[in-house]
N, C-alpha and C positions, 0 to 999 in steps of 0.2 A: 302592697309593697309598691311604691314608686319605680315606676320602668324604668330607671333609669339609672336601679341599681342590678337592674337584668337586660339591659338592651342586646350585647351582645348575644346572650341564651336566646331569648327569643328573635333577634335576626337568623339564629342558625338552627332556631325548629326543637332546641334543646327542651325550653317552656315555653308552653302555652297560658295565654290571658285564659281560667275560667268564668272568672267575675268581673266582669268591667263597668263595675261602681266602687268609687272610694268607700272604704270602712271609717269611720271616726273611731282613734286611738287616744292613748295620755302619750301619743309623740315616741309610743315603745313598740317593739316586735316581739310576736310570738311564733317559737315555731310548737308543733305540738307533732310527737313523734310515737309510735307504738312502744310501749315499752322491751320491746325485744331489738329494739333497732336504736335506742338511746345510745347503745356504747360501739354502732356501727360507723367504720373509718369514714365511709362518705357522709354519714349523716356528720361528724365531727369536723369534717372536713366544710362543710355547707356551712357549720355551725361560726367558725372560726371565721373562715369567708365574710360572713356579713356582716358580723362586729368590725374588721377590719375594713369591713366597706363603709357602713353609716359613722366611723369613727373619722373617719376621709373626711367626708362630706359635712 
């Protein structure tokens, strides 16, 4: 994910970099969720979030 659709989060300690090597994609994002947490409000919430973010940019 480009930092810089998370700068915020992580100046405030919210996320952290695990992986700090770019992944090569088709230009698309995956989020990949436990099936019992699919229909959970903040994962929907995260979910909505970042369409509205990469649709910005």
């Amino acid at each position: 994910m480009p930092t810089y659709l998370i700068e915020r989060e992580l100046r405030e300690g919210a996320l952290q970099v695990v992986r700090d090597a770019p992944l090569t994609t088709d230009a698309a994002y995956y989020v990949v969720l436990p099936d019992d947490r699919a229909s959970d409000p903040v994962c929907s919430a995260f979910l909505h979030w970042i369409r509205e973010t990469v649709t910005e940019r």
